[in-house]
C-alpha positions as CSV (number, residue, x, y, z in Angstrom):
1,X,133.5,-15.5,-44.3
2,X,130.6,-14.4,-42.2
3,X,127.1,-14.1,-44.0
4,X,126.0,-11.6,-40.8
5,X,125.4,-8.1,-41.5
6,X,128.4,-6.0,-40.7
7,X,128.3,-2.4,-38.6
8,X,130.8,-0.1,-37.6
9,X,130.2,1.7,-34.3
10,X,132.6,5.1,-34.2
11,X,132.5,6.1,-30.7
12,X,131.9,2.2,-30.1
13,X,133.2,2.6,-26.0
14,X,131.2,5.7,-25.6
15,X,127.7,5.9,-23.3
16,X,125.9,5.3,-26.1
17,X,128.0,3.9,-28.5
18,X,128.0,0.9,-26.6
19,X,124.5,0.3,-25.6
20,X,124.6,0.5,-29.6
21,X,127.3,-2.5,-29.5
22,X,124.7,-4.8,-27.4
23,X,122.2,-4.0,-29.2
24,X,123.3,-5.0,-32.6
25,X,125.1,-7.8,-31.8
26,X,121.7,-8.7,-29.9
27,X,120.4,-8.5,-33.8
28,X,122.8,-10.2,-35.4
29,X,124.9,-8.5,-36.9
30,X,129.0,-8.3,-36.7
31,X,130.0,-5.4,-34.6
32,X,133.4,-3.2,-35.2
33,X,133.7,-0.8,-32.6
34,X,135.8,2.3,-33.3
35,X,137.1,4.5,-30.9
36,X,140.4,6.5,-29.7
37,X,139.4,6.4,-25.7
38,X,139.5,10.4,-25.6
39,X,136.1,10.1,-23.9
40,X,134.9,6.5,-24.3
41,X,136.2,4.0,-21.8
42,X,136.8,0.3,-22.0
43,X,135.2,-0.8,-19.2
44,X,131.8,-0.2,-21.1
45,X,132.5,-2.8,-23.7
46,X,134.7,-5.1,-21.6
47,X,131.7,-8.4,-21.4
48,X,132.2,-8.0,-25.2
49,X,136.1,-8.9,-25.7
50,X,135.8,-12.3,-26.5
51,X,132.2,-12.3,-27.9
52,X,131.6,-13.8,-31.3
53,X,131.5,-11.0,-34.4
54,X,132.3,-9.0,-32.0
55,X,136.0,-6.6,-32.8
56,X,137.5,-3.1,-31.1
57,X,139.9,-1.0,-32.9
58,X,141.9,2.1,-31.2
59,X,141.4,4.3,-33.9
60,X,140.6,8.2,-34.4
61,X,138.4,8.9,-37.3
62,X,139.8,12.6,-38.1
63,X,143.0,10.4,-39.8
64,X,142.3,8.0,-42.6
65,X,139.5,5.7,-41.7
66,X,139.7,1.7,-43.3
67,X,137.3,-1.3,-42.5
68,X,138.7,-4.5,-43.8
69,X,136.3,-6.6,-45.8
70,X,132.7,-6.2,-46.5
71,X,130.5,-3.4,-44.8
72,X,126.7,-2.7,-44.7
73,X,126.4,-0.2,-42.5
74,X,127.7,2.7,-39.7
75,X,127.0,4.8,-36.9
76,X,129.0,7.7,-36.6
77,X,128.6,8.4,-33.0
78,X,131.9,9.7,-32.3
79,X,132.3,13.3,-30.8
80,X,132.6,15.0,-27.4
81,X,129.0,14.8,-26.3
82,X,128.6,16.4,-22.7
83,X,129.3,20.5,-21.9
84,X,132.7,19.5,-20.0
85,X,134.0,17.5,-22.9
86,X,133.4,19.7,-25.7
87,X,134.5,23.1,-23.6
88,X,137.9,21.1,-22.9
89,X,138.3,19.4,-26.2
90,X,137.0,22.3,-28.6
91,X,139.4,21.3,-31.2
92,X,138.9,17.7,-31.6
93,X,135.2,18.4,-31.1
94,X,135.1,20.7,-33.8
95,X,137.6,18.4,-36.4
96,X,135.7,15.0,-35.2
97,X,132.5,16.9,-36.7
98,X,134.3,17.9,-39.6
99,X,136.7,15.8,-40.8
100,X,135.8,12.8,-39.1
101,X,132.7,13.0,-40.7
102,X,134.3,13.7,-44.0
103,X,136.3,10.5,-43.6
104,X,133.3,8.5,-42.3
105,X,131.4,9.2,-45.0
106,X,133.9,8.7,-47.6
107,X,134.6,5.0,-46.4
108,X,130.4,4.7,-46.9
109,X,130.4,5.7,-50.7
110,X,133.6,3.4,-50.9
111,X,131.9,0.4,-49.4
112,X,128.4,1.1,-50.7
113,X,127.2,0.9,-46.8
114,X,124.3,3.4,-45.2
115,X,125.2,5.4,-42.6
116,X,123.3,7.1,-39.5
117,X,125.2,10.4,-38.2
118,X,124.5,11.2,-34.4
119,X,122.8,15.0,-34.7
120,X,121.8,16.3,-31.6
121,X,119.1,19.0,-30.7
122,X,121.8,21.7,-30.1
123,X,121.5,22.0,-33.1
124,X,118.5,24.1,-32.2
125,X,120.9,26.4,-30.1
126,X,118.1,28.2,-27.6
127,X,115.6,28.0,-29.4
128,X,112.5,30.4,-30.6
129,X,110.2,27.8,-30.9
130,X,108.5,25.1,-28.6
131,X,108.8,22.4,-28.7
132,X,111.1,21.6,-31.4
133,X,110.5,20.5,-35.2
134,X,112.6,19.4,-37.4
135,X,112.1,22.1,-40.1
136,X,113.1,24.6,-37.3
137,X,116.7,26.1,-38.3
138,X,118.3,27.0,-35.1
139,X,119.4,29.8,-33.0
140,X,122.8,29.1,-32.5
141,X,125.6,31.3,-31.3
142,X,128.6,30.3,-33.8
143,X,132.1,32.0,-31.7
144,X,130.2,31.4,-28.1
145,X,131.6,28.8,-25.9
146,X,129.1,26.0,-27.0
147,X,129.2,26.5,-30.5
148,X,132.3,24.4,-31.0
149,X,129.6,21.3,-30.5
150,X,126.4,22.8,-32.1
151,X,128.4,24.0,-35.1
152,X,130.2,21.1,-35.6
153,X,127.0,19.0,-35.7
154,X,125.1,21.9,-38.0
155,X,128.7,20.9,-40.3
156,X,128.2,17.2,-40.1
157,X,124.4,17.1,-41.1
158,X,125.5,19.5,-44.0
159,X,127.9,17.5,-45.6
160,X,126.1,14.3,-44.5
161,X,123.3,15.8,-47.2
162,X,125.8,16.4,-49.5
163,X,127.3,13.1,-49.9
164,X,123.2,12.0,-49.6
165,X,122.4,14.5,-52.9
166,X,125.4,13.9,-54.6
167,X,126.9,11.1,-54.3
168,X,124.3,8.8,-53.8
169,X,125.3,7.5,-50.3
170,X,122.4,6.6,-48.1
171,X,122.2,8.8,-45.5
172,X,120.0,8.8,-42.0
173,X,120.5,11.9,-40.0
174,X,119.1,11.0,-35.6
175,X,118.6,14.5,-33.6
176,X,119.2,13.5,-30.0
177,X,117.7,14.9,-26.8
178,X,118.8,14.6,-23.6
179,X,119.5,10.7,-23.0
180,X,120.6,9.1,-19.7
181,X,121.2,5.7,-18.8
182,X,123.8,3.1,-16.9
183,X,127.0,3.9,-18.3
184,X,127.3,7.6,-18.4
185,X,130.3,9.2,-16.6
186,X,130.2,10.9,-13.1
187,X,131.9,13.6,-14.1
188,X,130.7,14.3,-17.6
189,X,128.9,17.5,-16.8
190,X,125.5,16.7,-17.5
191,X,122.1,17.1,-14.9
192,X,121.4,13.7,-14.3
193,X,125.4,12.7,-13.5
194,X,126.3,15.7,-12.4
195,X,123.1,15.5,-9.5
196,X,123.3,12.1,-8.6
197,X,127.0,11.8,-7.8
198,X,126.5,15.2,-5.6
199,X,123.7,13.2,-4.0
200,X,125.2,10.2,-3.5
201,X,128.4,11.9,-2.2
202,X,126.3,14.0,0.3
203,X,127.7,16.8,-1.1
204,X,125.4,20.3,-2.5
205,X,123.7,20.1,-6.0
206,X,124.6,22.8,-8.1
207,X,121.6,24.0,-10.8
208,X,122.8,27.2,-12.8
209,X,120.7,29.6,-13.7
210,X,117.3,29.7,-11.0
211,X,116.4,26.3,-12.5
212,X,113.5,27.2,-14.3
213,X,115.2,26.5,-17.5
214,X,113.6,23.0,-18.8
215,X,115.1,19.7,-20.6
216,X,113.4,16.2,-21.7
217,X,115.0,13.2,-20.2
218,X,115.0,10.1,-22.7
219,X,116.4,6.5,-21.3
220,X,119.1,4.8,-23.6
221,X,116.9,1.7,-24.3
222,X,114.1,3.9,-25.9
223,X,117.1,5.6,-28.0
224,X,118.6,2.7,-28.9
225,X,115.3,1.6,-30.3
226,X,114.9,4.9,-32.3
227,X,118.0,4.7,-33.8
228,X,117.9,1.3,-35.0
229,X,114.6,1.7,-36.7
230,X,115.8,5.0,-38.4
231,X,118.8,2.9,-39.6
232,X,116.7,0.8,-41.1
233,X,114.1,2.8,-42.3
234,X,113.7,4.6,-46.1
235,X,114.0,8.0,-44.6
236,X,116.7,10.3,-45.4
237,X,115.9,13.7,-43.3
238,X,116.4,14.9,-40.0
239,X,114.5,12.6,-37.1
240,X,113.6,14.0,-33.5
241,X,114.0,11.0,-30.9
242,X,114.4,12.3,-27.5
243,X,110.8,11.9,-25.2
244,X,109.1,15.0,-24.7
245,X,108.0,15.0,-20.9
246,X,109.5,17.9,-20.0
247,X,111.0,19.0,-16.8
248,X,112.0,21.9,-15.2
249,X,116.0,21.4,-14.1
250,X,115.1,22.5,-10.6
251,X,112.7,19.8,-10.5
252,X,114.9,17.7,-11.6
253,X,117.1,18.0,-9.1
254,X,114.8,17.6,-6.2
255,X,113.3,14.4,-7.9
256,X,117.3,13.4,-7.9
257,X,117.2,14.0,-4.3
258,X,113.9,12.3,-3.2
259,X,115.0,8.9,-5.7
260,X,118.3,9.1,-4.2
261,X,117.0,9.9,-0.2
262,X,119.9,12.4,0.0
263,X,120.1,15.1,2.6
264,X,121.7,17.4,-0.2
265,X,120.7,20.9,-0.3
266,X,120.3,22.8,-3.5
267,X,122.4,26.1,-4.4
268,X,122.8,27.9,-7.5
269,X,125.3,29.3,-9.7
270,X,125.4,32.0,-12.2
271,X,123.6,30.0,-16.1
272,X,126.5,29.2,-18.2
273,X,126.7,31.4,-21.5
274,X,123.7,30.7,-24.3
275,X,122.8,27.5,-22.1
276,X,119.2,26.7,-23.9
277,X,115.6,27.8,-21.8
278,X,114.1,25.3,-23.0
279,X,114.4,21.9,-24.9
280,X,111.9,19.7,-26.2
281,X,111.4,17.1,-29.2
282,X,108.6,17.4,-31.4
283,X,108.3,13.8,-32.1
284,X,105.6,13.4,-34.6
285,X,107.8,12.4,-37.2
286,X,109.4,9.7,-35.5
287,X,105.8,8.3,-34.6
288,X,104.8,8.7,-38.2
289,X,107.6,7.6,-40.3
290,X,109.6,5.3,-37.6
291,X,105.8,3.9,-35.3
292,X,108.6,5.2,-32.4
293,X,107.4,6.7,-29.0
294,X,109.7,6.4,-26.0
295,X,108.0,3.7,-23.8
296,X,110.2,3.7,-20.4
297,X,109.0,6.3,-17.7
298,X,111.4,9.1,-16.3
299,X,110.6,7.7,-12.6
300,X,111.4,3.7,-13.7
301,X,114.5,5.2,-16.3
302,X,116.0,6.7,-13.0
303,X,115.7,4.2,-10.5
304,X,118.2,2.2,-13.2
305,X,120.8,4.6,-13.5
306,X,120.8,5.6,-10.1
307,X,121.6,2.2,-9.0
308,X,124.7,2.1,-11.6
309,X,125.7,5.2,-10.3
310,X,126.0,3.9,-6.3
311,X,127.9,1.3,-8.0
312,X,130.4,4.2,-9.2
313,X,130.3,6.1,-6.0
314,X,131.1,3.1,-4.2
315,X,134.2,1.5,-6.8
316,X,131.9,-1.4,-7.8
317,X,132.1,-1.2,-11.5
318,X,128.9,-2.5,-13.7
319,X,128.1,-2.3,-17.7
């Protein structure tokens, strides 16, 4: 039997799921990577088959959830996480939330393990404040398109406390702002993919809205780092980790352009419904409690993930 510490990664073959695998295993620890493929994708956890303490199980965590053996902890990562997902899977977004979360965090009171649930800051909704705390409560449309997601997280943070007040589980609840990085999808629907494969492809970049709507980019390694000192932290509330340099989406785009040295052109398209004006973290918690600050620059963070993504345009798979 293995003296490592154990983890369970749901949404283990996701984006960041499984920058959550490498890391970890990086660590130490014995990895179980959980995840039923309706967004993930094998090819992002592919160098691991074969890897010592390393296991991936097909499973969907809305249906009974069972880790063989000992467990220390998870990272409940599973969901629909991008606007294209979500609006074509607003069932299982809304279930995975709910009872997936349910099931999650019954197997950590069974096991006696600590758990981190992936929050995100739509759980904000458009906010009224800026930038964002996290003692701010939202302004969140609940029957709009989007609220299947932001509802389903404001759900999984609520019972998340409960099982934390009342059943004694240890809890650690991650807020997550805009993250990018090698291994997101193409066609997942958000700015950064969404720009780079138009630019690559030669084709127009679509920004909704006029553009002046803003967003704060953070690169996976400086979330990976957050999350793995909340983990292991002694707090139990809410954490901000995203990196506040904030952007406008139009200039975004045009940075998108320049890094990529596309001749795209730039049109625009009527703003989705209750899409947010603005987004970005208040991170002084993070700083205080977690001695986090994201560390890799927006210009550096790019120039990696655009290179992954000419391997995509071009059919030259990379992890």
């Amino acid at each position: 039997m293995s003296n490592k510490p154990k983890v369970l990664i749901t949404g283990g073959a996701g984006f960041l799921g499984s920058h959550l695998c490498d890391r970890f295993l990086k660590e130490g620890y014995e990895v179980v990577a959980m995840d039923n493929l309706i967004t993930g994708n094998l090819a992002n956890i592919s160098h691991l088959f074969g890897v010592d303490g390393f296991t991936y199980v097909k499973h969907d965590v809305t249906n009974y959830t069972f880790v063989e053996g000992r467990l220390d902890y998870i990272l409940h990562f599973a969901s629909p996480a991008s606007p294209i997902d979500y609006l074509k899977l607003p069932i299982q977004t809304l279930k995975v939330g709910a009872m997936g979360t349910h099931k999650i965090l019954g197997l950590a009171k069974e096991k006696g393990a600590r758990v981190l649930i992936a929050s995100t800051s739509e759980v904000y909704g458009d906010p009224l404040i800026h930038p964002q705390t996290e003692d701010y409560w939202g302004n969140v449309n609940p029957i709009g398109y989007r609220g299947v997601y932001d509802e389903a997280k404001r759900f999984m943070e609520a019972m998340t406390m409960a099982y934390n007040r009342y059943h004694g589980v240890e809890t650690r609840i991650i807020r997550i702002f805009n993250t990018y990085g090698p291994r997101m999808r193409l066609d997942d629907g958000r700015a950064l993919p969404a720009f780079a494969g138009q630019a690559l492809r030669g084709e127009d970049i679509t920004v909704f809205g006029d553009g002046s709507q803003t967003r704060s980019f953070c690169y996976v390694d400086d979330l990976v780092e957050g999350i793995y000192r909340l983990l292991l932290s002694d707090y139990d509330q809410p954490v901000n980790i995203g990196n506040p340099a904030e952007i406008s989406i139009l200039e975004f785009a045009e940075e998108v352009v320049r890094l990529t040295d596309s001749g795209s052109k730039i049109i625009f398209k009527d703003l989705p419904q209750d899409d947010p004006k603005v987004r970005k973290p208040d991170i002084t918690v993070a700083k205080e409690v977690l001695g986090w600050e994201p560390k890799v620059d927006r210009k550096e963070g790019l120039a990696k993930t655009i290179e992954y993504f000419k391997s995509q345009v071009h059919g030259v798979p990379q992890v």
